[in-house]
C-alpha positions as CSV (number, residue, x, y, z in Angstrom):
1,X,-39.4,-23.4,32.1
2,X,-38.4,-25.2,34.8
3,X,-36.5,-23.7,37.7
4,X,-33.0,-26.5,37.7
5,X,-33.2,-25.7,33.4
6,X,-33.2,-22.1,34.0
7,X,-30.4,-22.6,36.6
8,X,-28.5,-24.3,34.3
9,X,-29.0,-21.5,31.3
10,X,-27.8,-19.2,33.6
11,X,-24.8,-20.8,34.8
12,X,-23.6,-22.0,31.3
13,X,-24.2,-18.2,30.3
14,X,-22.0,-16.8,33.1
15,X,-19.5,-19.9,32.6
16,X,-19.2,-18.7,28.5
17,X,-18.8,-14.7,29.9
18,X,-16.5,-15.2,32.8
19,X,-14.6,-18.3,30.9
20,X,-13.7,-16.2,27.9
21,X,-13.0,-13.6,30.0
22,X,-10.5,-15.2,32.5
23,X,-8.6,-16.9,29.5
24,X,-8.7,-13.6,27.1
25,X,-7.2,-11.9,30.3
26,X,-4.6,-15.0,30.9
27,X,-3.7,-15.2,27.2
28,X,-0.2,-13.0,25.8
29,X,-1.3,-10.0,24.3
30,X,-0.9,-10.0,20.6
31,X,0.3,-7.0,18.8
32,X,-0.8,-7.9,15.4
33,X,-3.8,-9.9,13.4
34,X,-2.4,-11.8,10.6
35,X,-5.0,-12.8,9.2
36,X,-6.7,-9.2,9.2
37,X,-3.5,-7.4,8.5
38,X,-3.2,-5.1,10.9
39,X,-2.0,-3.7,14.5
40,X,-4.3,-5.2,17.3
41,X,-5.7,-2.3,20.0
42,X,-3.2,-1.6,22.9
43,X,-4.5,-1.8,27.1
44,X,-5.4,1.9,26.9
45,X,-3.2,4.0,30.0
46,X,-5.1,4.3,32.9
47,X,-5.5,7.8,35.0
48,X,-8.2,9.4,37.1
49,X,-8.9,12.0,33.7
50,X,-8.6,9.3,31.3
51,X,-11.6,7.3,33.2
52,X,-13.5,10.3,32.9
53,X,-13.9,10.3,29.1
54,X,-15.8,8.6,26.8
55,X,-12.4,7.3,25.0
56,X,-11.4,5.6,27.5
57,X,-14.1,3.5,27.4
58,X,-14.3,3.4,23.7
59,X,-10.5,1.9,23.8
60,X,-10.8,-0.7,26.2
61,X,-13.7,-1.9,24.5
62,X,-11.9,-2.1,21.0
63,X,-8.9,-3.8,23.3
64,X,-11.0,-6.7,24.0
65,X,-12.3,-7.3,21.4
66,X,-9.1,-7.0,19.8
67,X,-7.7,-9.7,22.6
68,X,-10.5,-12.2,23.3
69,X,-9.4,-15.7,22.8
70,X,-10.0,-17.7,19.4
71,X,-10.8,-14.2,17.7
72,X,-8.9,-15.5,14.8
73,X,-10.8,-18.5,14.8
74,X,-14.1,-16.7,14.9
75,X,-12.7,-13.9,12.1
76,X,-11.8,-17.2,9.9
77,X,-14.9,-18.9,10.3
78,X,-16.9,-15.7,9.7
79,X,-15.0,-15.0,6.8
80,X,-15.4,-18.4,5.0
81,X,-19.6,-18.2,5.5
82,X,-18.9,-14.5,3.9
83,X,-16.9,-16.2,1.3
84,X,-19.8,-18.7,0.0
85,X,-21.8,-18.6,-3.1
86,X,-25.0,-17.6,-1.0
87,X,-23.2,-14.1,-0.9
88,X,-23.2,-13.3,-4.4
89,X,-24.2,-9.8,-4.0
90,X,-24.7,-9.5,-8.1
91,X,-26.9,-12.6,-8.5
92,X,-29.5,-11.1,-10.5
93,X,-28.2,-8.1,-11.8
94,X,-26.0,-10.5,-13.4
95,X,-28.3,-12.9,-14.7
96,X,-30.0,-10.3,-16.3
97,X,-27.2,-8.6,-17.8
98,X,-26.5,-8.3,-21.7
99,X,-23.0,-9.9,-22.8
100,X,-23.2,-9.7,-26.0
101,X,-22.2,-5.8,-25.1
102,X,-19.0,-6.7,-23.4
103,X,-15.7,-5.7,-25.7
104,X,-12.1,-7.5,-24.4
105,X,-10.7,-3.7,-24.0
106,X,-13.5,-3.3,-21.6
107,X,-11.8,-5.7,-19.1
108,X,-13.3,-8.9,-17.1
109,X,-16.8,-9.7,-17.3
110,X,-17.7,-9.5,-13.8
111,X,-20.4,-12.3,-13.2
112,X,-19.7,-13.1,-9.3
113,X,-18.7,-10.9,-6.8
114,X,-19.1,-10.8,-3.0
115,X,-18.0,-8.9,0.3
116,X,-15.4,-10.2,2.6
117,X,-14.2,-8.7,5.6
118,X,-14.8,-4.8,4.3
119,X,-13.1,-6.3,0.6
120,X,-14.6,-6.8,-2.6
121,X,-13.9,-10.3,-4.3
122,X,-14.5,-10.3,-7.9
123,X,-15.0,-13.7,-10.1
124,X,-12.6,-15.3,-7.4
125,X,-9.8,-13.6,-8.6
126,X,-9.9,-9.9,-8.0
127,X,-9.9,-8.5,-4.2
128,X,-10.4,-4.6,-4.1
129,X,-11.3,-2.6,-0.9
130,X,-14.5,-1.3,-0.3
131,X,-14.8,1.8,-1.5
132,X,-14.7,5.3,0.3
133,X,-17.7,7.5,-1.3
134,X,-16.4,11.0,0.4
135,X,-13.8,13.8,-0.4
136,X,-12.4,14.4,2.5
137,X,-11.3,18.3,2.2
138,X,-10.1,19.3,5.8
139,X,-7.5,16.2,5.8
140,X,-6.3,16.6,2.2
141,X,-6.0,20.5,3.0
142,X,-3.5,19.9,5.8
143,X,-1.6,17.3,3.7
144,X,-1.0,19.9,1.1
145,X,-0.2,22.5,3.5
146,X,2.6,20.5,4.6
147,X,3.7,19.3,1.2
148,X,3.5,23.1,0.1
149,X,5.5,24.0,3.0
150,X,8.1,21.1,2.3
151,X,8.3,22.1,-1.1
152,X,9.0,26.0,-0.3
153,X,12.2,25.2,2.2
154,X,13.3,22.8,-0.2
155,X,13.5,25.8,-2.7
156,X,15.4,27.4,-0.4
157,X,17.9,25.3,-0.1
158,X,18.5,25.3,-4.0
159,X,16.9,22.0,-4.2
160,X,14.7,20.8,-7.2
161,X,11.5,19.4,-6.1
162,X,9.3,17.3,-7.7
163,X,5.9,15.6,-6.5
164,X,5.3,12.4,-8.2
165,X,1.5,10.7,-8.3
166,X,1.2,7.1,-8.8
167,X,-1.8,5.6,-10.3
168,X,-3.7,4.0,-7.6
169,X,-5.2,0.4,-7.4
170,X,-8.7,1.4,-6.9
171,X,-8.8,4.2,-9.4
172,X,-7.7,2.3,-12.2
173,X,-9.9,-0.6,-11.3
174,X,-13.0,0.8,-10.3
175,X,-14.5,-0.7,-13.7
176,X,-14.2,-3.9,-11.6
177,X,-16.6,-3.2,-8.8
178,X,-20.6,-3.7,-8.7
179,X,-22.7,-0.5,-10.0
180,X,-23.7,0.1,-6.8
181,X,-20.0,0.8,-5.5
182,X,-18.4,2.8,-8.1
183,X,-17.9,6.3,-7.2
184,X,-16.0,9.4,-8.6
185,X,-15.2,10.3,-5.2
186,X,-11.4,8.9,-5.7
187,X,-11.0,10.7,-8.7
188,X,-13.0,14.2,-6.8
189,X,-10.1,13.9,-4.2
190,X,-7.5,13.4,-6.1
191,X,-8.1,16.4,-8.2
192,X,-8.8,18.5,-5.3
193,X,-5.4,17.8,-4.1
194,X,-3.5,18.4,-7.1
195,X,-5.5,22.1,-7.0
196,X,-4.5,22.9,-3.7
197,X,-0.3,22.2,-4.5
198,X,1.6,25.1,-4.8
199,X,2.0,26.1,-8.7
200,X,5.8,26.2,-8.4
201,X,6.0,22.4,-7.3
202,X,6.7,20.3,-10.6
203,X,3.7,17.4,-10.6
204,X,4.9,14.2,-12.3
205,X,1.2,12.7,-12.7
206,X,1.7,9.1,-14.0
207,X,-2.1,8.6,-14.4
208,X,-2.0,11.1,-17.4
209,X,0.2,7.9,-19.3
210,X,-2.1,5.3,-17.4
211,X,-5.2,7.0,-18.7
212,X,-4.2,5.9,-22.3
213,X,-4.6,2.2,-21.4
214,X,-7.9,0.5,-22.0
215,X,-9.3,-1.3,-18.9
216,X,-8.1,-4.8,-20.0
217,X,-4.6,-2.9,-20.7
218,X,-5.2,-1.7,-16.7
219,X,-6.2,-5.0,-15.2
220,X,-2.4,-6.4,-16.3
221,X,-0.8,-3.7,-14.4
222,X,-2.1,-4.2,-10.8
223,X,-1.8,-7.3,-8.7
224,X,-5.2,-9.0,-8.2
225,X,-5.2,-10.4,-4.1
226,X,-2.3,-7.3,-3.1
227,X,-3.5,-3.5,-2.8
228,X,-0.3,-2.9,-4.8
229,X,0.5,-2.4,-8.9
230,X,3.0,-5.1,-10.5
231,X,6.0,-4.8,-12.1
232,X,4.9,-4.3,-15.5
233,X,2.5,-1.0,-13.7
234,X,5.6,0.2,-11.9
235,X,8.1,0.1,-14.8
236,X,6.1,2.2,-16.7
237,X,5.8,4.3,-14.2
238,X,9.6,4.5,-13.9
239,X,9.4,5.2,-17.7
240,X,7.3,7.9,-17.1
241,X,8.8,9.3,-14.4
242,X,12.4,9.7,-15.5
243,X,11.0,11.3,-19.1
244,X,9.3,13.5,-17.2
245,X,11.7,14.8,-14.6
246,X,14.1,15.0,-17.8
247,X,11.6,17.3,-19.3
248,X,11.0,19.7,-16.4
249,X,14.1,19.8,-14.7
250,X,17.2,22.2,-15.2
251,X,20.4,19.5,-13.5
252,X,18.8,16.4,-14.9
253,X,18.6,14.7,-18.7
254,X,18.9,11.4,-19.0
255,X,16.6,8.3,-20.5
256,X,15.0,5.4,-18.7
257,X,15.8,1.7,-19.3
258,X,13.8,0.5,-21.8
259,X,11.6,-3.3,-22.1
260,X,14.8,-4.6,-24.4
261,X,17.4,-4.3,-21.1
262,X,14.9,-6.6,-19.2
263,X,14.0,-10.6,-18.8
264,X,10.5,-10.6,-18.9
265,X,9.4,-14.2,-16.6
266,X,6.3,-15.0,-14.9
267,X,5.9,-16.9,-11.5
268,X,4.8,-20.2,-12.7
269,X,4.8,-22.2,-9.1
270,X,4.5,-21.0,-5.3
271,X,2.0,-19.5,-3.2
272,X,1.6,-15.5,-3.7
273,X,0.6,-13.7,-0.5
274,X,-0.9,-10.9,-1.3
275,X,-2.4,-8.6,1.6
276,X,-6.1,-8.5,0.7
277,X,-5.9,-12.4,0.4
278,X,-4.2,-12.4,3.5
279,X,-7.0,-10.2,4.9
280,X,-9.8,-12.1,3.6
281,X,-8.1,-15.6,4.7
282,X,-7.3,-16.5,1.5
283,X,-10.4,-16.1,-0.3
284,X,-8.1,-16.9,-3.4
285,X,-6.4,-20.3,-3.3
286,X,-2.7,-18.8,-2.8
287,X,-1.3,-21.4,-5.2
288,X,-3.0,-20.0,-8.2
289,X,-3.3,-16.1,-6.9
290,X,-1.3,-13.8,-8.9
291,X,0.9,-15.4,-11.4
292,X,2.6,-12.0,-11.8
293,X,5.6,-11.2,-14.3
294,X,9.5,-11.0,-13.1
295,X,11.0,-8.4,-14.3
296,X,15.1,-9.0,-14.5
297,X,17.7,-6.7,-15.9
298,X,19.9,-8.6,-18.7
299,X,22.8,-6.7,-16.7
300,X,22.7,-6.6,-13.2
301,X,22.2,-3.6,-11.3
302,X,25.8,-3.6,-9.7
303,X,26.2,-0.3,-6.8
304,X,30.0,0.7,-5.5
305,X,27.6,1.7,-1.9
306,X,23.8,-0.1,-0.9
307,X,22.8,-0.3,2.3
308,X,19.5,-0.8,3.9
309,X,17.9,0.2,7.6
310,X,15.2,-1.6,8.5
311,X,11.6,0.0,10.7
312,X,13.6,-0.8,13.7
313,X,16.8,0.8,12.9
314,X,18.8,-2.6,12.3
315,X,21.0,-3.1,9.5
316,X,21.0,-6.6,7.9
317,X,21.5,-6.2,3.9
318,X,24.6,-4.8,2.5
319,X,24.5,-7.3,-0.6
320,X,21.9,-5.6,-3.4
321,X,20.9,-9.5,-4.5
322,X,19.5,-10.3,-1.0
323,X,17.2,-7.8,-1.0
324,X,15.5,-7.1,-4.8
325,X,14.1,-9.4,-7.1
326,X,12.8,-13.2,-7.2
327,X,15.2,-15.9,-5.7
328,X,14.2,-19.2,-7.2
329,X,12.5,-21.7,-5.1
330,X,10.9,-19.0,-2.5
331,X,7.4,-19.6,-1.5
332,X,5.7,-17.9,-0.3
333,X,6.4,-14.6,-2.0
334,X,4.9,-11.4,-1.7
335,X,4.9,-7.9,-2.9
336,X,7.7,-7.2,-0.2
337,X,9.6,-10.3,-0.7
338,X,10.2,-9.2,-4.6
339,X,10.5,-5.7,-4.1
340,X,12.6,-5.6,-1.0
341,X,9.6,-4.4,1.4
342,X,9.2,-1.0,3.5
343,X,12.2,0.6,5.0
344,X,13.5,3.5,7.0
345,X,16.0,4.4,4.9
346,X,17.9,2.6,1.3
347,X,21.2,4.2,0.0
348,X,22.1,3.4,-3.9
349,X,25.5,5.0,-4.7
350,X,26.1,4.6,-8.7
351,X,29.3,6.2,-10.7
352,X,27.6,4.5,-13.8
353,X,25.1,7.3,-14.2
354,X,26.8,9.9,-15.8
355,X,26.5,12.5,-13.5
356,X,26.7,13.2,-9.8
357,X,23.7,14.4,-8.5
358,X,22.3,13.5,-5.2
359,X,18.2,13.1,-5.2
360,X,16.2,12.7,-1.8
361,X,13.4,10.2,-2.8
362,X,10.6,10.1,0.0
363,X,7.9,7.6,-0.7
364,X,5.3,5.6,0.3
365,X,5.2,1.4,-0.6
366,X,4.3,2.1,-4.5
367,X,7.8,3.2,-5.1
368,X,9.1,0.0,-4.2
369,X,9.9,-1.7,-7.1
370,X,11.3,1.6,-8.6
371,X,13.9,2.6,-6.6
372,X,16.7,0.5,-8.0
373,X,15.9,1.7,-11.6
374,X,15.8,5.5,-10.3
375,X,19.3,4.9,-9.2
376,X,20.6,4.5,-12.5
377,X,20.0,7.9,-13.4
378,X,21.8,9.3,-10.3
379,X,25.1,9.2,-8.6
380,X,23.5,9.1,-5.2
381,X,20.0,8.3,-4.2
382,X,18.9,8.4,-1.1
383,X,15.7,7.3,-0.1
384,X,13.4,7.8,2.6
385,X,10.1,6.3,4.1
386,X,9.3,8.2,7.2
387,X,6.1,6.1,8.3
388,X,9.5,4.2,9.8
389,X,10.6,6.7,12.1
390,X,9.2,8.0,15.8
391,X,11.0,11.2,14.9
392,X,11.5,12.9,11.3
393,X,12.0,16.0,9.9
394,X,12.5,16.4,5.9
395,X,13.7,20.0,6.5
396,X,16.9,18.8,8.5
397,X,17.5,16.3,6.0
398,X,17.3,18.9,3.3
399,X,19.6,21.0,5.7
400,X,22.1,18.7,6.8
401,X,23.8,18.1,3.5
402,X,23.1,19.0,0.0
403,X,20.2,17.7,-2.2
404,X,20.2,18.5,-5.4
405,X,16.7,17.0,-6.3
406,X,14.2,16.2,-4.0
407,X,11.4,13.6,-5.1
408,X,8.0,13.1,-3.2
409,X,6.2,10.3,-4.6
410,X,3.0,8.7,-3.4
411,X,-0.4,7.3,-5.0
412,X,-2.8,8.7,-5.8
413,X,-5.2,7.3,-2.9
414,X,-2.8,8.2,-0.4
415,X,-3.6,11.5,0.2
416,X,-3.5,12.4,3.9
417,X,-1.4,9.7,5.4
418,X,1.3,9.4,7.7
419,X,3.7,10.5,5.2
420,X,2.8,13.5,4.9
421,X,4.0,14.0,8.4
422,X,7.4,15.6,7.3
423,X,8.5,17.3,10.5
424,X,7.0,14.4,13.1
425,X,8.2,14.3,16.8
426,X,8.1,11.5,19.2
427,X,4.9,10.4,20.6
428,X,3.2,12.7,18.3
């Protein structure tokens, strides 16, 4: 190679380094990746002890990469070669497969099914998270230490508590996934948790009523591009829940709503977001993602008190109808845009229930769509999510006023989260 070619490899090298660089470094810092779904990597701080570490290093490397300019471009056009038929990672195992086997109660046929981004997309229809193939005992062993611990102040306080366990996504649908991804290990964890709660904490397990449903009967409770159930999964759950809290509890009887107080629709037009779609960019045509069923009560949920604080502590819905349910001509919607999304705190005061208990609901995003037809079984229902808060602490909730019910209620995948941080300080 000539000496004036290699010159001018070298420069357009050090002009691609050094460009990207000086405009990564010139660009506004972004805080969050739409199209992945998540927070980008902050400048790590800078001190003569941090420098010294490993971590430091490790951090500024994931914040520029998390910063370099066109990164979305590059994710996008990474994920659509992903996204193309040459990825079929079941191409012969499904050519070879026997269909005559297949049953309708055993679910969809799965003849297609690639990865994209760290997601599983199934016949074009289906996303599903890779899965996670380990049990992972030291984090679900301080979880339920600090659920135990909640659990056992709450008694103290003369406070019923019951821990409710949603039916996750990816255990009910792991039928859906490639042989070569299924595990048990969802199903290992999750009954490793529920061994180490303490025996005196009433378990409302919902996946006792979902494991009478035949995969098919499965598939139509879950959203297919959103890591969340629908509204046909959570009323049942609701169901469920209320019958059994009725059952175990010594202040509460009641009955839920049943299917005959309820409009069943079904989104017919509009663009569904749903989060893995969103983090796959749209590996499922929006448009036809998701036509999921609107559930509407034949008389409206009406509260004498509702009000809503938002993550940042604002307060910008007093009015019950802007915040739950489909409003016709919205598009896109989403999971959060039906269900009224995550907030710090939601308070549904009801005379209509018949009685005038006050429950503590904390919860994770699975309890969305549920929360306004809990509150028709309580006076007062207050209701928590304390991923939303820099400080928290259940136990001065539970002290500041009484509760006569407490309710923890997460899925069953979420086992060693965030909120399981129940006394959390600032900065910490």
């Amino acid at each position: 190679m000539s000496k004036p070619v290699s010159i001018a490899y070298m420069v357009a090298f050090l002009t691609i380094i050094f460009g990207f660089a000086i405009a990564s470094s010139c660009s506004p810092h972004k805080d969050i990746s739409g199209i992945e779904n998540r927070r980008l990597s902050k400048l790590p701080d800078f001190s003569f002890a941090a420098v010294t570490t490993p971590r430091f290093f490790e951090d500024m490397n994931q914040y520029f990469n998390d910063q370099i300019v066109f990164r979305n471009e590059m994710v996008s056009m990474y994920q659509k070669q992903q996204n193309s038929r040459l990825f079929n990672s079941m191409l012969f195992e499904n050519m070879f497969r026997d269909k005559t086997q297949h049953k309708p109660e055993d679910g969809t046929l799965v003849n297609d099914s690639r990865i994209v981004s760290n997601l599983v997309l199934i016949n074009g229809k289906w996303i599903l998270p890779v899965p996670d193939n380990v049990v992972h005992i030291s984090e679900i062993d301080a979880a339920t230490a600090r659920l135990n611990d909640a659990a056992a102040f709450a008694k103290a306080q003369n406070t019923e508590t019951f821990f409710v366990f949603n039916p996750s996504r990816t255990i009910s649908l792991m039928h859906l996934y490639p042989a070569y991804l299924q595990t048990d290990a969802y199903a290992r964890s999750r009954d490793y948790f529920l061994s180490k709660l303490d025996k005196s904490i009433n378990v409302v397990d919902i996946r006792r009523e979902f494991a009478t449903f035949t995969n098919a009967q499965l598939e139509d409770l879950y959203l297919e591009t959103d890591h969340h159930w629908n509204i046909k999964g959570a009323f049942i759950a609701y169901q469920e829940t209320i019958r059994q809290i009725s059952n175990k509890s010594a202040l509460f009887k009641g009955k839920p709503m049943s299917l005959s107080d309820i409009r069943v629709t079904r989104l017919s037009d509009g663009r569904f977001d749903g989060s893995y779609n969103r983090q796959s960019n749209n590996a499922v045509d929006p448009a036809k993602a998701d036509r999921t069923m609107i559930y509407e009560p034949k008389v409206p949920f009406t509260f004498t008190h509702f009000e809503v604080i938002n993550g940042d502590g604002s307060q910008t819905i007093r009015d019950f109808r802007d915040f739950y349910g489909y409003k016709s001509g919205q598009d896109p919607v989403s999971y959060g845009t039906f269900f009224g999304g995550d907030r710090r705190k939601i308070t549904y005061e009801n005379p209509k229930a018949g009685n005038q208990l006050h429950v503590l609901l904390l919860k994770d995003s699975f309890m969305n769509p549920l929360t306004p037809y809990l509150a028709q079984s309580f006076g007062k229902l207050t209701v928590y999510d304390n991923r939303y808060y820099s400080e928290f602490s259940l136990k001065k909730i539970l002290a500041s006023e009484h509760y006569d019910i407490l309710i923890i209620a997460f899925h069953d995948d979420n086992l060693y989260s965030g909120n399981y941080t129940f006394e959390k300080k600032a900065g910490k």
